[in-house]
C-alpha positions as CSV (number, residue, x, y, z in Angstrom):
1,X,125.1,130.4,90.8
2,X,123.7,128.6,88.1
3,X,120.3,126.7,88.3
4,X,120.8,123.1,88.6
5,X,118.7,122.3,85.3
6,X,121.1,124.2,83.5
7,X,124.2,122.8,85.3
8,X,127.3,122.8,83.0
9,X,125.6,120.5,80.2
10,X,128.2,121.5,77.5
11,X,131.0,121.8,79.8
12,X,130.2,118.1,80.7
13,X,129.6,116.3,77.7
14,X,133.0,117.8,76.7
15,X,134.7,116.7,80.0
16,X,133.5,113.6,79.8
17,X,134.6,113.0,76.1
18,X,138.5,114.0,77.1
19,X,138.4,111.8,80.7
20,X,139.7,108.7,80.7
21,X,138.6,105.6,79.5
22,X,138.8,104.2,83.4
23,X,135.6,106.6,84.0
24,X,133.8,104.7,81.4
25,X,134.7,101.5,82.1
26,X,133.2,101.8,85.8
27,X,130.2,103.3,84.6
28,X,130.1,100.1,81.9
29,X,130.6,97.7,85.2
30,X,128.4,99.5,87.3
31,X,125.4,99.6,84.4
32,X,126.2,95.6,84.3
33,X,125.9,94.9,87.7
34,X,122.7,93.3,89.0
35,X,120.9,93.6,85.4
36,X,119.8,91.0,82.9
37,X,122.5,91.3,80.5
38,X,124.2,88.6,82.0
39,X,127.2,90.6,81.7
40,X,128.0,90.0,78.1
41,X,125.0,92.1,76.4
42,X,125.2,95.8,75.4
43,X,124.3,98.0,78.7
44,X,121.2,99.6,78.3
45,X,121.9,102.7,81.1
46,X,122.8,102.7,84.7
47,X,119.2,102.4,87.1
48,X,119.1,105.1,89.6
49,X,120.2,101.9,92.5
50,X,123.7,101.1,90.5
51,X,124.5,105.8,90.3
52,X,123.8,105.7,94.6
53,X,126.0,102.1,94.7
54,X,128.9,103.8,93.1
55,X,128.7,106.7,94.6
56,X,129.1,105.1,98.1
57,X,131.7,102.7,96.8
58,X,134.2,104.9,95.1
59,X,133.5,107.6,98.2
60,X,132.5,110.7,96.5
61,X,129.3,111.0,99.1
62,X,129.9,112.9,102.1
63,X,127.2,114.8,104.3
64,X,126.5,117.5,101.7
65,X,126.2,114.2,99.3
66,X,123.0,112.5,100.5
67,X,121.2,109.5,99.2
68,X,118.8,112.0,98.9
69,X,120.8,114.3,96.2
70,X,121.9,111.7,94.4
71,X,118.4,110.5,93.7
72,X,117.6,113.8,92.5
73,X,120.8,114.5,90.7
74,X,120.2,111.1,88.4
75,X,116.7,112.7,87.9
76,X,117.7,115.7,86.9
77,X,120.2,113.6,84.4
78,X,117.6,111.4,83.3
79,X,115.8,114.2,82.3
80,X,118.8,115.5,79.9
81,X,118.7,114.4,76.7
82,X,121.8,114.4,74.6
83,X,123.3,118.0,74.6
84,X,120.1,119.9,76.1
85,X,117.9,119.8,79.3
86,X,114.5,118.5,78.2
87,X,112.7,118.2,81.5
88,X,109.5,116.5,79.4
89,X,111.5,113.6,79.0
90,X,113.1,111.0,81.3
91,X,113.5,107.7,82.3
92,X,115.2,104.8,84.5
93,X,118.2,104.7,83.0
94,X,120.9,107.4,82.6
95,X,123.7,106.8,79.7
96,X,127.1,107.7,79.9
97,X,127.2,111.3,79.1
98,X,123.7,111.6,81.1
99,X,126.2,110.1,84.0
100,X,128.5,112.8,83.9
101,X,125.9,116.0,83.8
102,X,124.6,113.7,87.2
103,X,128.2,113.8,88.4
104,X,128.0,117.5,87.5
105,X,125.0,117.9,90.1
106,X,126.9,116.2,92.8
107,X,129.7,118.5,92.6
108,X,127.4,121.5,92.8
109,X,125.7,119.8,96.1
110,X,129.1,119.1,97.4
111,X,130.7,122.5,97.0
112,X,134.2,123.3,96.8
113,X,135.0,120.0,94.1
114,X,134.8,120.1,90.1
115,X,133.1,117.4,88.4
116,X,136.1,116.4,86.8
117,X,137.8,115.5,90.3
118,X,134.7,113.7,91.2
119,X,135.1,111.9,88.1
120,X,138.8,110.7,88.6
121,X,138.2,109.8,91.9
122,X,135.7,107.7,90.6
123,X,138.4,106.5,87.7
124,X,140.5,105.1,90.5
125,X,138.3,104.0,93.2
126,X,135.5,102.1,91.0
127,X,138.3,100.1,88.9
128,X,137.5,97.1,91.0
129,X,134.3,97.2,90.1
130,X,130.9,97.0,92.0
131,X,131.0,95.2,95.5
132,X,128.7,92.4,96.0
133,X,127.4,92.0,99.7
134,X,125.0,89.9,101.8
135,X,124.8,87.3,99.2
136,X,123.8,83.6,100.2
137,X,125.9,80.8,98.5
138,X,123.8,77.6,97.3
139,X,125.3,74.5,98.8
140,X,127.1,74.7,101.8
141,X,124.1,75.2,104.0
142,X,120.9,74.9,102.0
143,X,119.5,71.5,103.5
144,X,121.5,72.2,107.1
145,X,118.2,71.3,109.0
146,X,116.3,68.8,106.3
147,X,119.9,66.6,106.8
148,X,120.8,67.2,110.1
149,X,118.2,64.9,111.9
150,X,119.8,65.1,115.4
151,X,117.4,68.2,115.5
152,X,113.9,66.3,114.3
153,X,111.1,65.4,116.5
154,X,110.6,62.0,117.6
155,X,107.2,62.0,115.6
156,X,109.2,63.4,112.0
157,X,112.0,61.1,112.9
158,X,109.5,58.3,112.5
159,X,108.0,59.2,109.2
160,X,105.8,61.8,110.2
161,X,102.3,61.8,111.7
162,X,99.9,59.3,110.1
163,X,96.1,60.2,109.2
164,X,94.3,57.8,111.4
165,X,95.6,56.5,114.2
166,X,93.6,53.4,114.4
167,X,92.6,54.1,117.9
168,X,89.8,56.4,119.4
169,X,90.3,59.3,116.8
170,X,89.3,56.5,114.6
171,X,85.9,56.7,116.0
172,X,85.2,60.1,115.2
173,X,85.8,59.7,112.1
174,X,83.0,56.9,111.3
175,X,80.7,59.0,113.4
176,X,81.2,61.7,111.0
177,X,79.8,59.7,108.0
C-alpha cells in the first residue's frame, strides 16, 4: 500500500481536472458557507468544519470514515501544495485540488471505493448545497417574555422596585450618613 503522504497526488489533480463541474460547484458552496464572503466574494479555501459538514451531508462517511479521519485527511491535504506533498507547509484552508487529494485519503480509510466515486457521490448529493440547522429566526419570538406581561411579577408589573421606600428602610439610610 502506499503511504498516505504520498497518496495518489498526480492521479488526483488529474481526476479532479476531468470530473465534473458539479464537484466543484459543491466544494465552491461548501467553502461559502458560514464564512465572511457574504457569498458573493472569491472563496478563499474550505475550513476543516465546512470538508467534515460535507462529508456527513452528501454521505460518504461511514464507520471506517470517522470525524476523526477526516480531520486528518484535510491535514494531510492542507499540507499538499500544488502538485507535491510539502509537509513544511499548511494551513486552514484546503483549495479545490487540495480537496480532492483529501478526498483521496478518505477513499484509502474507507477501503474498497476510488476517489473518483467518492467524488461523484459528492457531485450528486451536495448539489443542494450545505444544510443549515439549529438556527434561531429574529422576530417571531425575541421579546416573547418582555411583551407577554401575564407572566411579570406584581412588583415589575408596577414599574419595578423603587430605591427608598419611604418607610423604615428609609431610616437606615440616614443613619448611614
Amino acid at each position: 500500500p502506499q503511504h498516505p503522504a504520498d497518496f495518489g497526488t498526480s492521479r488526483l489533480l488529474h481526476v479532479h481536472s476531468t470530473m465534473s463541474e458539479g464537484v466543484r460547484a459543491v466544494f465552491e458552496t461548501y467553502a461559502k458557507f458560514g464564512g465572511d464572503s457574504g457569498g458573493g466574494g472569491p472563496t478563499i479555501g474550505m475550513t476543516s468544519r465546512n470538508f467534515v459538514k460535507l462529508a456527513k451531508e452528501t454521505g460518504i462517511v461511514d464507520k471506517k470514515l470517522t470525524q476523526t479521519v477526516l480531520d486528518l485527511s484535510f491535514t494531510k491535504a492542507a499540507r499538499a501544495q500544488a502538485g507535491q506533498m510539502d509537509t513544511s507547509w499548511g494551513g486552514k484552508r484546503i483549495n479545490f485540488e487540495q480537496f480532492c487529494i483529501a478526498i483521496g485519503h478518505c477513499a484509502e480509510a474507507r477501503g474498497g471505493v476510488t476517489p473518483e466515486a467518492l467524488l461523484e457521490k459528492i457531485a450528486q448529493a451536495g448539489a443542494g448545497g450545505p444544510k443549515v440547522t439549529n438556527v434561531t429566526q429574529a422576530g417571531g419570538g425575541a421579546a416573547k417574555f418582555y411583551d407577554d406581561k401575564s407572566g411579570w411579577t406584581k412588583t415589575a408589573k408596577a414599574g419595578g422596585p423603587t430605591k427608598v421606600d419611604g418607610g423604615a428602610g428609609d431610616n437606615w439610610s440616614k443613619s448611614l450618613n
